[in-house]
C-alpha positions in Angstrom: 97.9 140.0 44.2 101.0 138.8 46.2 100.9 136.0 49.1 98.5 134.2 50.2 94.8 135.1 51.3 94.6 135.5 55.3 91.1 133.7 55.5 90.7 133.1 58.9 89.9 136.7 59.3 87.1 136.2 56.9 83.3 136.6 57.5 80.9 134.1 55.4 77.7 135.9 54.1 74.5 133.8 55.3 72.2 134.8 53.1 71.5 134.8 48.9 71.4 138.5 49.3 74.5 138.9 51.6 76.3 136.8 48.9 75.2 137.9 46.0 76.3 141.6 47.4 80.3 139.9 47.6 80.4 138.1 44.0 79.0 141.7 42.4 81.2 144.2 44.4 83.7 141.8 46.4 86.0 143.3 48.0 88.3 140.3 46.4 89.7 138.9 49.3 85.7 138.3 50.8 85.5 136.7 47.0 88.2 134.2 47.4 86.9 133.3 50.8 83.3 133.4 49.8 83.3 129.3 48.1 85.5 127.9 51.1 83.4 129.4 53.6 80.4 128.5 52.5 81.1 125.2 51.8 82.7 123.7 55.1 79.0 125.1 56.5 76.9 125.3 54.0 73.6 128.1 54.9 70.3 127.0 54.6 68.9 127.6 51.4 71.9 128.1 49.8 72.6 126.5 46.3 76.7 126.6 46.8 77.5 123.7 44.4 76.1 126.6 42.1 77.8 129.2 43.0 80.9 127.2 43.3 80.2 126.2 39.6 80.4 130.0 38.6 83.3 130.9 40.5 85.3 128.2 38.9 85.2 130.2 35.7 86.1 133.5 37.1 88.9 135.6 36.0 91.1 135.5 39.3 93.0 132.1 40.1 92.5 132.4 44.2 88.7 132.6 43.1 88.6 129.7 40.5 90.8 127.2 42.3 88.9 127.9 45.6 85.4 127.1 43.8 87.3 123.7 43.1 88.6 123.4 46.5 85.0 123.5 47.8 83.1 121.1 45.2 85.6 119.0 47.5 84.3 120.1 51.0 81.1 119.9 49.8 81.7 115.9 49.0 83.2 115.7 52.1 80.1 117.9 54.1 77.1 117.0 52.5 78.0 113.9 50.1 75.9 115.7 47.6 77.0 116.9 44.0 75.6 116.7 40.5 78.0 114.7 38.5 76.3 115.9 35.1 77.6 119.7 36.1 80.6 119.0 38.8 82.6 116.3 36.3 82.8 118.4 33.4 83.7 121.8 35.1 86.6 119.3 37.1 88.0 118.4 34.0 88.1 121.9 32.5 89.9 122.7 35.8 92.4 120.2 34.6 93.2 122.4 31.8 93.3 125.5 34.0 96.3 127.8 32.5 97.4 128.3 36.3 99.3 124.8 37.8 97.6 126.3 41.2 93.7 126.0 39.7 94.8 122.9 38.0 96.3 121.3 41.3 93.2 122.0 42.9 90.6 120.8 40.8 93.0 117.8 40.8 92.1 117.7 44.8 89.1 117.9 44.8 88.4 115.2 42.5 90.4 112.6 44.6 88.4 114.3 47.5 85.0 113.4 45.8 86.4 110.1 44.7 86.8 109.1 48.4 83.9 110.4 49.7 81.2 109.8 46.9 83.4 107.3 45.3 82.7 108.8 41.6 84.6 107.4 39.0 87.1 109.7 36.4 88.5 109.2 33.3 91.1 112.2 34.1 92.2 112.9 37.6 95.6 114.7 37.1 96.4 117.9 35.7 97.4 118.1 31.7 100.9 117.4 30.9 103.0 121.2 31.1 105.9 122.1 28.8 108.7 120.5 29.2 111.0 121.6 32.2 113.9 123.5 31.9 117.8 121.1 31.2 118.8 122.9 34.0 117.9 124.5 37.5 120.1 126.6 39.7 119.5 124.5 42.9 120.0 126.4 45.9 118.6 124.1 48.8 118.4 120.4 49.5 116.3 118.7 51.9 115.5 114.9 53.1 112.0 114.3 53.8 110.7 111.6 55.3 107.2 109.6 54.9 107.5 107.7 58.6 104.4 105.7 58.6 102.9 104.0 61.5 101.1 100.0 61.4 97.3 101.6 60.7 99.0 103.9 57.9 99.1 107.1 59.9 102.1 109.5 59.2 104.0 111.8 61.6 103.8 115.0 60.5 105.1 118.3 62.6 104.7 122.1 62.7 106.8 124.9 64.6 106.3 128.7 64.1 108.0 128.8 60.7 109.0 126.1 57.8 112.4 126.3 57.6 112.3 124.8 53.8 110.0 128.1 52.8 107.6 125.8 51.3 104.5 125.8 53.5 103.2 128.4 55.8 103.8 128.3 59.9 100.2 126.4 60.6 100.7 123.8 58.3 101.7 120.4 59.2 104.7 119.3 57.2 106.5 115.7 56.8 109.7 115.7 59.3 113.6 116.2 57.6 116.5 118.1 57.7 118.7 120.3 55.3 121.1 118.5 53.6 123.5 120.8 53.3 123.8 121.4 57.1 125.3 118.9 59.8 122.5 116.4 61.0 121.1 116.4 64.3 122.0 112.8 66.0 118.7 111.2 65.7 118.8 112.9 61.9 121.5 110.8 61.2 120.5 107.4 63.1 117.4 106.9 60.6 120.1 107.8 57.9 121.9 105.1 58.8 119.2 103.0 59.8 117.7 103.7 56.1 121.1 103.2 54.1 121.7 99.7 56.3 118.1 98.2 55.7 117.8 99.3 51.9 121.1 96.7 51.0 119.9 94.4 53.0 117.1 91.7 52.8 114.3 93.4 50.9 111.2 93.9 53.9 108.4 96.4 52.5 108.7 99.5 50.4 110.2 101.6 52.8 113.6 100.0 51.7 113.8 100.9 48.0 111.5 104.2 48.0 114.0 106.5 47.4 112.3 109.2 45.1 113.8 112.9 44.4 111.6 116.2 43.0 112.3 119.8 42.7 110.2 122.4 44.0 110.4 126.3 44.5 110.2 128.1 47.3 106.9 129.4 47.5 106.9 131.7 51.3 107.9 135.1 50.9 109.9 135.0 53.9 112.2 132.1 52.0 113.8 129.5 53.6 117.3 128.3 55.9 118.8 128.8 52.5 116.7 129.4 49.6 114.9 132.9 48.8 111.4 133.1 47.3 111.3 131.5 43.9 114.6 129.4 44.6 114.8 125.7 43.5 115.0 123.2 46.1 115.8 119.5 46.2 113.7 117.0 48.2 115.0 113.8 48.4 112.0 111.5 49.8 112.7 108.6 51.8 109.7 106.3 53.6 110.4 104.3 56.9 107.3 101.8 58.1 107.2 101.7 61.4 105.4 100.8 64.7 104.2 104.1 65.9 106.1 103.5 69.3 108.9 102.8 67.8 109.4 105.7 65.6 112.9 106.9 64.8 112.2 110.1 64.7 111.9 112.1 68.1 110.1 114.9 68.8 112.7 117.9 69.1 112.3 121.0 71.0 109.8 123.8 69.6 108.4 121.3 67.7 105.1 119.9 67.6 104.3 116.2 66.5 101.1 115.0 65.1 100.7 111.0 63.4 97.7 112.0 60.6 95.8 109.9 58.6 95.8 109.6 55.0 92.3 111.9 54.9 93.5 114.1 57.5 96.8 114.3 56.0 95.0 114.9 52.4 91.9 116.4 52.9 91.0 117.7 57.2 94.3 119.4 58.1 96.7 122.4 56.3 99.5 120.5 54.9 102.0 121.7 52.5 101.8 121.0 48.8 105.2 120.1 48.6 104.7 117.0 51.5 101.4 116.2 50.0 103.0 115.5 46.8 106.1 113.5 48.4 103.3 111.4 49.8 101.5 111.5 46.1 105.0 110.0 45.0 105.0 107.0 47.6 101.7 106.8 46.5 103.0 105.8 42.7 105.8 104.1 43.7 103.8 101.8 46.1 101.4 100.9 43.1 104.1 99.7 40.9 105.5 97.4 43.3 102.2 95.8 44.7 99.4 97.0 42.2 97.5 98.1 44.2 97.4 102.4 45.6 98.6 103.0 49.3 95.9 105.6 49.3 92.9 105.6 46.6 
């Protein structure tokens, strides 16, 4: 299995028959479909927190962290889930062997703790192996968390990412590659940034300053990073009326201020902004003690 799954060409099955047909004989693809499908419109009659149950312990990782993905629509949909069977086969997605499984049983228990409001003794993935002492990094990038007064964020898309790290629908957070010249209105927040941080302290946009490495996960690659290349991402966060945001909308490109549930939950975002924002997210409940986002 290479890429990933094109699902909007996908047909849900209506019917118990229809889908039991699909989780016997597949074809695969209709399989990894088959839980995400069914659960942003669930049929009537249909017991898909089960089924989503027994997917979550099949053998192919699209299949079992797309069961997890749905207990997660399904909070979201219908606001009904057994905790007795849904908590226990969450945390055993924790422990998932695949980080993509893992990741998403990880989402869908912050997506049931904001719709259902269930409480978790676990909520992140188990601690992996120790990373390598070095990387070959091949690609650096600033991203930017620009968040508006009712903690929206500005997110855009064009008709490819040119990190490589999300597909051409998604919504992404806005930046620019480091190792290229910045556009003029690149470099104004840069400034703006660098001059408010050593100044007088005003809210956590000044010192949030975080950096992570992530690899390039689009076939196609990046502006200068091939698939499976290390990038840089060096996250900065700017507060900011929404009418007064720095960052402009440039041409071919199409702007979007997202809430925290839209950003997280409603709309395609890519993994690697959604943990930038996981990241503020941290950093914003060690200065104040409380979470920007819960």
């Amino acid at each position: 299995m290479t890429g990933t799954p094109k699902y909007e060409i996908r047909d849900t099955p209506q019917t118990p028959e229809e889908i039991a047909k699909v989780v016997r004989h597949g074809p695969i693809d209709d399989l990894r479909w088959l839980p995400i499908g069914l659960s942003l419109a669930p049929p009537e009659g249909v017991d898909v927190e089960s089924l989503c149950l027994r997917l979550s312990r099949h053998g192919d990782v699209w299949v079992r962290g797309n069961a997890f993905t749905a207990l997660g629509h399904l909070a979201r949909v219908t606001g009904e889930l057994d905790p007795e069977r849904v908590k226990p086969a969450l945390m055993a997605g924790l422990q998932d062997e695949s980080d993509r499984v893992c990741g998403c049983a990880a989402d869908a228990i912050s997506d049931i703790r904001i719709f259902m409001g269930w409480k978790f003794r676990h909520t992140r993935p188990r601690a992996r192996p120790p990373a390598p002492r070095t990387l070959n990094i091949v690609a650096a990038w600033r991203v930017w968390l620009i968040i508006d007064e009712e903690s929206n964020l500005l997110v855009e898309r064009s008709d490819h990412d040119p990190r490589g790290l999300s597909p051409a629908s998604a919504w992404r957070l806005p930046g620019r590659n480091l190792l290229r010249p910045a556009t003029e209105a690149a470099q104004k927040l840069e400034d703006m940034w660098e001059k408010r941080s050593h100044t007088v302290w005003i809210n956590e946009s000044n010192m949030f300053n975080e950096q992570a490495v992530v690899k390039t996960s689009r076939l196609e690659g990046g502006e200068d990073a091939d698939y499976g290349d290390a990038q840089a991402l060096h996250v900065r966060a700017w507060l900011t009326d929404r009418h007064a945001s720095p960052w402009p909308m440039a041409e071919g490109i199409e702007q979007r201020w997202l809430s925290i549930e839209d950003f997280m939950v409603e709309h395609a975002v890519g993994a690697a902004d959604r943990y930038a924002l996981a990241l503020f997210n941290q950093f914003y409940f060690q200065q104040t003690g409380a979470w920007f986002y819960s």
